[in-house]
VOTIKE-771255 format. One record per residue (C-alpha): residue in three letters; y, z, x. Coordinates in steps of 0.02 Angstrom, whole numbers, plus 50000, padded with zeros to 5 digits. Each point is the difference from the previous one (the first is absolute). Layout:
<sites>
AlaYZX/...
</sites>
This chain:
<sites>
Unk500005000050000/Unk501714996250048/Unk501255015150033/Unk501545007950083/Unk499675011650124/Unk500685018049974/Unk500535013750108/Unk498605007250056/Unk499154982450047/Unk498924998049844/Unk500024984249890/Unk501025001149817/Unk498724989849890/Unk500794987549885/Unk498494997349909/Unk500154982349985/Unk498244992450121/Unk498555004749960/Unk499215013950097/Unk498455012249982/Unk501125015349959/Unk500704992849855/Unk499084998149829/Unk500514989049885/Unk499564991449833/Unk499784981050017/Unk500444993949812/Unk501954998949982/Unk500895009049961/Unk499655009450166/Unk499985019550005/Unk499805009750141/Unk498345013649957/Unk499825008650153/Unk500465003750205/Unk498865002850131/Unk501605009850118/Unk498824996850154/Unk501244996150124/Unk501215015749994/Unk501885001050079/Unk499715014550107/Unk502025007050043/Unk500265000750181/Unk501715002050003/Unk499925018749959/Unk501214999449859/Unk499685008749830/Unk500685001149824/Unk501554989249955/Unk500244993850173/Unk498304994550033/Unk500234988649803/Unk501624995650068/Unk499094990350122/Unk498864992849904/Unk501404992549893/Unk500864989950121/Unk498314988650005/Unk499665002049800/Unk500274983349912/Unk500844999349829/Unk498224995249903/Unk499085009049859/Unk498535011550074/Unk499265015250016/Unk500205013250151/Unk499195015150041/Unk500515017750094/Unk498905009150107/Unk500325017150108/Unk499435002050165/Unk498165001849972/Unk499914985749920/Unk499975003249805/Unk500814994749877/Unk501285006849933/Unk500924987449875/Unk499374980749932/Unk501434991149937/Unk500554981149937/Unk501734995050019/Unk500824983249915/Unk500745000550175/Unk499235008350139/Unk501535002250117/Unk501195005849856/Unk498615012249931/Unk499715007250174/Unk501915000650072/Unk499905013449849/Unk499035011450086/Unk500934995850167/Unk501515003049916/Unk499535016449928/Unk500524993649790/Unk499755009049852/Unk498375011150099/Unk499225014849907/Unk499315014050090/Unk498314992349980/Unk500534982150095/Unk501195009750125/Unk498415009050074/Unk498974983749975/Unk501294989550124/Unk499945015750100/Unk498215000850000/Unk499934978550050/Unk499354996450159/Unk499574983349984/Unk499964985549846/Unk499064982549974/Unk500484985749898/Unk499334986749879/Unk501134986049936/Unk499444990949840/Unk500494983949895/Unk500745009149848/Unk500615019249940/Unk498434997249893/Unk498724999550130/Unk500955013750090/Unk499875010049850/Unk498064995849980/Unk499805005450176/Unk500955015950016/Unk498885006049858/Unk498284996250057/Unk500695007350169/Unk500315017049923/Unk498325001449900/Unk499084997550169/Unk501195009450116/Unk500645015049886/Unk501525002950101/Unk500665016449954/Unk501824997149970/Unk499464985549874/Unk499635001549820/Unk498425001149995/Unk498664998249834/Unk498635012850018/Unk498434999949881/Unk499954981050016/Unk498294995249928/Unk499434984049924/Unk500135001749815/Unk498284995649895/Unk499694986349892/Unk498784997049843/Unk498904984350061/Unk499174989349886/Unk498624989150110/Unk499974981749996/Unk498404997850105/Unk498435004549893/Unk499224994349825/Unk500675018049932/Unk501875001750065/Unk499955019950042/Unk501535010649993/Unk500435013350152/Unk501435008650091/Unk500674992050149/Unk500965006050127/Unk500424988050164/Unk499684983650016/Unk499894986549896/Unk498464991850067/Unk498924999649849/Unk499994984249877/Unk500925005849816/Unk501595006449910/Unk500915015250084/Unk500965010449863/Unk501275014450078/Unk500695007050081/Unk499605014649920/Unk500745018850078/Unk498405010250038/Unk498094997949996/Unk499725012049839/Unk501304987249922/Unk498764985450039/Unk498565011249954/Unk500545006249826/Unk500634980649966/Unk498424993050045/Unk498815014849890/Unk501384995349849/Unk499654978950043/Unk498085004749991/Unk500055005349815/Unk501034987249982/Unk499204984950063/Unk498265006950077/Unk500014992950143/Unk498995002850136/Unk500465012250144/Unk498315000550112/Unk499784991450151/Unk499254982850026/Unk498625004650077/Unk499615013849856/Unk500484986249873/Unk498674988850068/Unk498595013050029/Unk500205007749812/Unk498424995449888/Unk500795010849857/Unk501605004949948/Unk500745016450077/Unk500755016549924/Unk501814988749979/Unk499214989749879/Unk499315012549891/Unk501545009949996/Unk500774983749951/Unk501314998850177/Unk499204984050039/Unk499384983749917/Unk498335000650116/Unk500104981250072/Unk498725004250136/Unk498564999049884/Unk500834986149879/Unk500485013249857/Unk501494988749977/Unk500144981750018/Unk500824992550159/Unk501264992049878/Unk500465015949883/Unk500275011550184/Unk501024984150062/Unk500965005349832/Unk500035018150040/Unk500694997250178/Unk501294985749949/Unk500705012349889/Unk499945012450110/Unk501114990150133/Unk501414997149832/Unk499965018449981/Unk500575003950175/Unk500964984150005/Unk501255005549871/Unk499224991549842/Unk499565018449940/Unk500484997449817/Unk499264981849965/Unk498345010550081/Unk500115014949873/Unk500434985349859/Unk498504990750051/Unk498675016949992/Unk501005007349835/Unk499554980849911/Unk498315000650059/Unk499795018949967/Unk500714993949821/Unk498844985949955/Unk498385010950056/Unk500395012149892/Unk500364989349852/Unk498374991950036/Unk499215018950009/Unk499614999150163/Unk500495017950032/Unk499065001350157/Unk500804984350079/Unk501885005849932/Unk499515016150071/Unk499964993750174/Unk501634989449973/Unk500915018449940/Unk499115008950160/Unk500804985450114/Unk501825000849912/Unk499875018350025/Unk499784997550172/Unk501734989250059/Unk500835010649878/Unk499335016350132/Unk500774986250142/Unk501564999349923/Unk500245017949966/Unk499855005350171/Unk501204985650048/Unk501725010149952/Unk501454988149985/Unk499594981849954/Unk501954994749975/Unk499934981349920/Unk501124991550121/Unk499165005250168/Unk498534987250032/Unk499765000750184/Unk501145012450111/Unk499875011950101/Unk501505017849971/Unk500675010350136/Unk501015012749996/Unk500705010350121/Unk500685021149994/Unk500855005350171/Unk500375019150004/Unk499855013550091/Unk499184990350169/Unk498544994149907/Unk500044982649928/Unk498664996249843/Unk499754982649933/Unk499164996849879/Unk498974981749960/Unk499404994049845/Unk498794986349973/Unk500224988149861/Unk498534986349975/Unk499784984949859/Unk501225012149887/Unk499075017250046/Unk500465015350091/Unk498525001650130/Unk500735017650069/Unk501115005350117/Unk500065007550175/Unk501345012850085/Unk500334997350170/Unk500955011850127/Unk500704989450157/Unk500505008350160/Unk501854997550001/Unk501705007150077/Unk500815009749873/Unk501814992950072/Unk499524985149900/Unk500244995549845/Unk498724995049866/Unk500414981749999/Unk499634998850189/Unk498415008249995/Unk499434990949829/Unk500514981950125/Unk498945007350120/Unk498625004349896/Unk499654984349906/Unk499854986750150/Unk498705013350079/Unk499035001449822/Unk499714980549990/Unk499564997450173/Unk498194997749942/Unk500185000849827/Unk500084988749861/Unk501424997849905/Unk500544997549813/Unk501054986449960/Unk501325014649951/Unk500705014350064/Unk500985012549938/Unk501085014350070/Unk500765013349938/Unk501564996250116/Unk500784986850131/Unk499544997950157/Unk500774991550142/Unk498644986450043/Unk499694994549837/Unk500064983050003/Unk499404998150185/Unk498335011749943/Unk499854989049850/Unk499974988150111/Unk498835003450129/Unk498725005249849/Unk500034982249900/Unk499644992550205/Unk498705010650014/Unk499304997349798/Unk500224984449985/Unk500725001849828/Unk501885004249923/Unk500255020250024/Unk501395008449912/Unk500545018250047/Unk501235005549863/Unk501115014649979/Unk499885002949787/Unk501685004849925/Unk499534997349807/Unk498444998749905/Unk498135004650002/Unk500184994650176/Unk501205015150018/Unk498855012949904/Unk498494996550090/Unk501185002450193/Unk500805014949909/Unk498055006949970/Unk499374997850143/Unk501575008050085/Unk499645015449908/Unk498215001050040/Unk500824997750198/Unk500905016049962/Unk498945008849946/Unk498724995550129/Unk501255005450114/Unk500295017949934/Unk498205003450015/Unk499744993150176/Unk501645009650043/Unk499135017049931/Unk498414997350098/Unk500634996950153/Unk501155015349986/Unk498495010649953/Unk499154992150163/Unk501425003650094/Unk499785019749945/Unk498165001050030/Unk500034993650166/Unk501365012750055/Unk499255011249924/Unk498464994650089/Unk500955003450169/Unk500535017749947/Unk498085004049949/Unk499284995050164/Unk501535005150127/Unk500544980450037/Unk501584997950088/Unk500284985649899/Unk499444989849848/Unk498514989950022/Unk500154980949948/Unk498494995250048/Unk498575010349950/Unk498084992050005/Unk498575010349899/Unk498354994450061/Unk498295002149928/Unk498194995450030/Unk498694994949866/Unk498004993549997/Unk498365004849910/Unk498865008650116/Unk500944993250177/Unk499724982349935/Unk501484985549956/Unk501225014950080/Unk501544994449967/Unk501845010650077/Unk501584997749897/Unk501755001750041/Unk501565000249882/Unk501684999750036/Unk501475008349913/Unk501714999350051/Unk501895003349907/Unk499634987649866/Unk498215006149940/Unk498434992350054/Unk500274985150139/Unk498174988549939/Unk500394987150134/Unk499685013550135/Unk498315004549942/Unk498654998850091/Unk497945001849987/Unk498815001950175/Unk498364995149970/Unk499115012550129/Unk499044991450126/Unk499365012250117/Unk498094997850009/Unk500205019050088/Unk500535008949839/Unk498485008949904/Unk500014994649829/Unk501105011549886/Unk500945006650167/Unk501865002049934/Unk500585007950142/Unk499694984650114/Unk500384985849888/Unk501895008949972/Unk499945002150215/Unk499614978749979/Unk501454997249870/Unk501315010950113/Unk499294991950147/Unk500154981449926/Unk501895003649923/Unk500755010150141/Unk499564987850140/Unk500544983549921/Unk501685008949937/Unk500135005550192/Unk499704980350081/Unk501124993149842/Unk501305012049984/Unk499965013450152/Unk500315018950000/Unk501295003949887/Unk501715008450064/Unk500185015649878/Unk501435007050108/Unk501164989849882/Unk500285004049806/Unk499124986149905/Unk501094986049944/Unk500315004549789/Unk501144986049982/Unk499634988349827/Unk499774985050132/Unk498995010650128/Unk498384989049999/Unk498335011849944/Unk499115008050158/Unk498424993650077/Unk499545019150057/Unk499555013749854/Unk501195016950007/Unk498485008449940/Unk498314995649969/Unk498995009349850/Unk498105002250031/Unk498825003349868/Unk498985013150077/Unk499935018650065/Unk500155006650186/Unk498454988150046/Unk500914984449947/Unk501765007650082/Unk498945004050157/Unk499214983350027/Unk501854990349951/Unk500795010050128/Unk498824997750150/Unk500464981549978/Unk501815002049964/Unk499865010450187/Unk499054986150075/Unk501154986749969/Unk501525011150030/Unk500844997749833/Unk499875018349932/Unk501685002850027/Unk500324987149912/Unk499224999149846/Unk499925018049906/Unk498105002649906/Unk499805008849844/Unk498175003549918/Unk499775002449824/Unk498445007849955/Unk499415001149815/Unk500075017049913/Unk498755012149946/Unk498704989949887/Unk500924985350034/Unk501365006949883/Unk501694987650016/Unk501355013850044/Unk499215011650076/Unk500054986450194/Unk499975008850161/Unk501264990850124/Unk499705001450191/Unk501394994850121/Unk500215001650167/Unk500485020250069/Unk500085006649827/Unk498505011549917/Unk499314987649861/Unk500985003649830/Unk500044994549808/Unk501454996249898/Unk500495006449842/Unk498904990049855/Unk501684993249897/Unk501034996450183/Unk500544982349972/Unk499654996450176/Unk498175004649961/Unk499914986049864/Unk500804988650123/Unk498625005450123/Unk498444996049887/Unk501054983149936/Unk499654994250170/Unk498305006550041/Unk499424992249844/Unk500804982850040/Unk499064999750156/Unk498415006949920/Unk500414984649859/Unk499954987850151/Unk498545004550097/Unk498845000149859/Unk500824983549937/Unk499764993750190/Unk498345007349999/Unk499264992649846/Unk500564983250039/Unk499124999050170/Unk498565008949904/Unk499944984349865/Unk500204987150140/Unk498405005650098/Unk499135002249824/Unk500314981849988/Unk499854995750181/Unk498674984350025/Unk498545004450117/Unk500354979650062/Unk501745006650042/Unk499145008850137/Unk499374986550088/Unk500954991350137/Unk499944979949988/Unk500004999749793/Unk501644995749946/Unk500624999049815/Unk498944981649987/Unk498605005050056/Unk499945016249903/Unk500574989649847/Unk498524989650038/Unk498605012050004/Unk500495009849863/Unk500054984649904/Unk498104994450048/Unk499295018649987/Unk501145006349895/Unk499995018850081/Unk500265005850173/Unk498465011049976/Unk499114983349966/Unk500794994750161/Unk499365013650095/Unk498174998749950/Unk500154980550027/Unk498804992550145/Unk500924989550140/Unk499154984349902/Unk500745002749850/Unk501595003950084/Unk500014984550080/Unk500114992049840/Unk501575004349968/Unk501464987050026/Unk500765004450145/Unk498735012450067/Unk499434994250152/Unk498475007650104/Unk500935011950126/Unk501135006049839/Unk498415003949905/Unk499215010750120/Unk501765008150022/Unk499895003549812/Unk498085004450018/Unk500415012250142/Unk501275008449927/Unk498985005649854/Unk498525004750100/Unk500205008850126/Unk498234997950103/Unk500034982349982/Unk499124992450147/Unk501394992450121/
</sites>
């Protein structure tokens, strides 16, 4: 790529060659999607802060792109896109209209790299996919972003099925959603089932069945795998099934109300029976749906509540004329700015992988606007509108969801008050010199020493932190069976050392940083150990061992007398073990997070318990890939029929040759002559 060089001696990309570091889409128009940074400006010139991006701007062209600031180890600290780099970073130079929060980010700016683009649109599209990936902490920054679930009717079988999905499109048929939460797909699709019964198994189970199942007989599904229904009639059921979530809901209800009708006048009552049971049924849809307004066919509602340093918005989905839920989101922001700022901010983050209505409302202006509307019909490929309602439904349904922001807000607001009191009074209980904001609970769980499984949870200012969970399978061969003592000296062994090679010793001679854009700490304050003196006696030895226990302070909670919640012993380190009072709030906060991690290491447990229940013997074998696995199964039908197969009949097998059968053969039988 072709570029001015900048002070330091590294190369400004323009962006317009193509190179490796660069993604971008082919089909016009073009949009930058990503940036490898692998060739990085490293300052030699010693300068820092405002002189070091006065520099810089001397060799900045006047072109749309995006530019990033990074301190002196190399993070980053700030992704931003500029309609014109050199007038957007003479700002910082200059020293304009800074907040406390971009004062100590230029102060903190060692170094910054460069990206020019065609267009403020691709700049825009840039800058955001930048910040999901990077998370710099003095952007705005969209936590809890998960891909939202779908209904999925199937378009590759005899008997089009209907699931939850949740990635991907990769599978042939009609996506319906986005819809705000699993339990929203799930109660949809049991209300669709009465409905429409169709089919929820899998394909496999839908060709294996040689009678109806229990779905059938409690009328929740038309049984197509054994032909209870015609292939035409269930092409009926699922065509109308595909109107119903396409926004045809009332020609559907017409439809089953005139057939429901003509049974009965024929005294059918059995057959008008089933036409009232599936009328019932999107009625139950419907109800759960809460507004439907008439003039909102396909959009997507935000609205945004600023106060106090916490910032809620709120998003509500609105699909072929329904209301399929809503989801509150709380985005890491500097309270210095205002709600319009952080609601600009928000929205070119949310879409970065999303897809988006053709309409978009908000409940007020933002800057971008236009450019984000944009950037979003480039990236859809079809007309998007994003619309500030003064009058109208349009206006009632903003004004709603507003008001469901609020009060979203308030109760956010209370809880993390309330976890702001427990964890100082947490300190005060166990003599901290300061409040912990990182504390991780850890637990072990396994039936009899086998599938052991160790948990850890995290919980921080804000409540749980989910993303820093993690589960240790334990591995030791060393460990007798049922040993808890060792597999929690594997777990502490396993997380101390990699924190120590990723993140070195901590420096605890400085106060923590409890600033709102202090980024969340890699190390725990405290850790909380579900256990007695033996469990606090093991932890330690390793915390001494790797020369972190001045570091890292260890509590033990042992469970009561009979097991009794409230009646915990707590061990900590050069204090006589002690109990707390059984209504102390910090008590309940205690056993909130033992039982998290207790909730986590059984859930870790059981899954790794299912998966070896359902673990192939063929699996086992090195040399038999998913083909050849596919392949025997298919001529045996059983891997036990596989492993009581000669070498002959293994042989027999397309692609089984000789030296893989006796592998096979050998494997199953273990004094099979060489």
């Amino acid at each position: 790529m072709t570029g001015g060089k900048l002070p330091d001696g590294g190369i400004l990309y323009d962006g317009t060659e193509e190179d490796d570091d660069i993604v971008v889409e082919s089909d016009a128009p073009r949009a930058v999607l990503s940036v490898d940074w692998s060739v990085t400006n490293v300052n030699e010139t010693g300068l820092v802060g405002a002189e070091l991006i006065g520099e810089f701007v001397k060799q900045l062209p006047n072109s749309p792109g995006v530019y990033r600031m990074l301190n002196a180890e190399g993070d980053v600290l700030y992704v931003g896109k500029a309609r014109s780099l050199k007038k957007r970073v003479t700002n910082y130079a200059q020293g304009r209209l800074h907040s406390n929060r971009l004062t100590r980010m230029v102060r903190e700016t060692a170094n910054m790299e460069f990206v020019t683009t065609r267009t403020e649109v691709e700049a825009l599209l840039l800058e955001a996919n930048l910040i999901k990936r990077l998370r710099p902490r003095f952007n705005v920054l969209l936590r809890d972003d998960k891909s939202f679930p779908y209904i999925l009717i199937t378009g590759d079988s005899r008997a089009p099925a209907i699931y939850k999905h949740r990635g991907a499109r990769g599978r042939k048929g009609d996506y319906f959603g986005p819809f705000a939460s699993a339990s929203a797909v799930g109660r949809t699709i049991n209300s669709l089932q009465r409905a429409f019964l169709l089919r929820t198994c899998t394909d496999s189970v839908f060709e294996s069945r040689t009678r109806p199942c229990l779905l059938f007989q409690i009328k929740r599904c038309s049984g197509p795998c054994t032909h209870e229904i015609s292939e035409t009639d269930y092409a009926e059921l699922v065509r109308e099934a595909k109107d119903f979530l396409s926004g045809k809901s009332q020609n559907v209800k017409a439809s089953i109300a005139a057939a429901m009708n003509e049974a009965a006048e024929n005294l059918d009552f059995e057959r008008a029976a089933v036409f009232r049971d599936r009328l019932a049924g999107l009625s139950h849809v419907q109800s759960h749906q809460g507004i439907n307004p008439a003039n909102v066919e396909e959009a997507d509602v935000f609205a945004i509540h600023h106060e106090g340093g916490l910032t809620c918005i709120q998003v509500f989905f609105f699909r072929a004329g329904q209301n399929w839920g809503n989801q509150a989101y709380f985005p890491k922001a500097d309270p210095q700015m205002s709600s319009a700022e952080v609601l600009n901010a928000f929205l070119a983050q949310f879409y970065d992988d999303k897809p988006c209505p053709r309409q978009i409302l908000l409940s007020e202006v933002i800057e971008e606007q236009n450019l984000l509307a944009t950037a979003l019909t480039e990236r859809a490929g079809y007309r998007v509108h994003i619309l500030v309602p003064q009058r109208g439904d349009k206006k009632d349904v903003v004004d709603h969801v507003t008001a469901n922001a609020r009060e979203a807000h308030g109760r956010k607001l209370a809880e993390t008050a309330s976890q702001g009191r427990l964890l100082q009074g947490f300190a005060e209980t166990f003599g901290l010199t300061y409040v912990p904001r990182r504390i991780e609970i850890y637990d072990n769980s396994h039936i009899m020493g086998t599938n052991a499984v160790g948990g850890m949870v995290v919980a921080g200012p804000e409540g749980f932190v989910k993303g820093q969970y993690r589960k240790f399978n334990i591995k030791s061969e060393d460990i007798t069976p049922g040993d808890d003592f060792g597999m929690m000296r594997e777990v502490m062994t396993r997380r101390f050392s990699r924190l120590l090679k990723e993140e070195g010793k901590p420096d605890r001679s400085a106060a923590p940083d409890d600033s709102a854009d202090a980024a969340f700490p890699a190390w725990p304050d405290v850790i909380l150990i579900d256990g007695g003196q033996g469990q606090m006696t093991a932890v330690r030895a390793i915390l001494d061992e790797l020369g972190i226990s001045d570091c890292v302070t260890a509590i033990g909670v042992a469970k009561g007398v009979d097991r009794d919640a409230g009646r915990e012993r707590f061990f900590a380190l050069g204090r006589p073990d002690f109990t707390l009072p059984p209504r102390d709030p910090v008590l309940y906060f205690i056993q909130r997070l033992r039982d998290e991690a207790h909730r986590f290491a059984i859930g870790s447990h059981r899954a790794r318990r299912k998966k070896e229940m359902v673990k192939n013997p063929l699996d086992e074998i090195a040399g038999i890939g998913p083909t050849r696995k596919r392949a025997l199964l298919q001529h045996f039908g059983t891997a036990k029929a596989v492993s009581r197969a000669a070498v002959s009949d293994l042989t027999a097998v397309e692609g089984i040759s000789e030296a893989v059968a006796r592998l096979i053969y050998n494997h199953f039988h273990e004094n099979a002559a060489d």
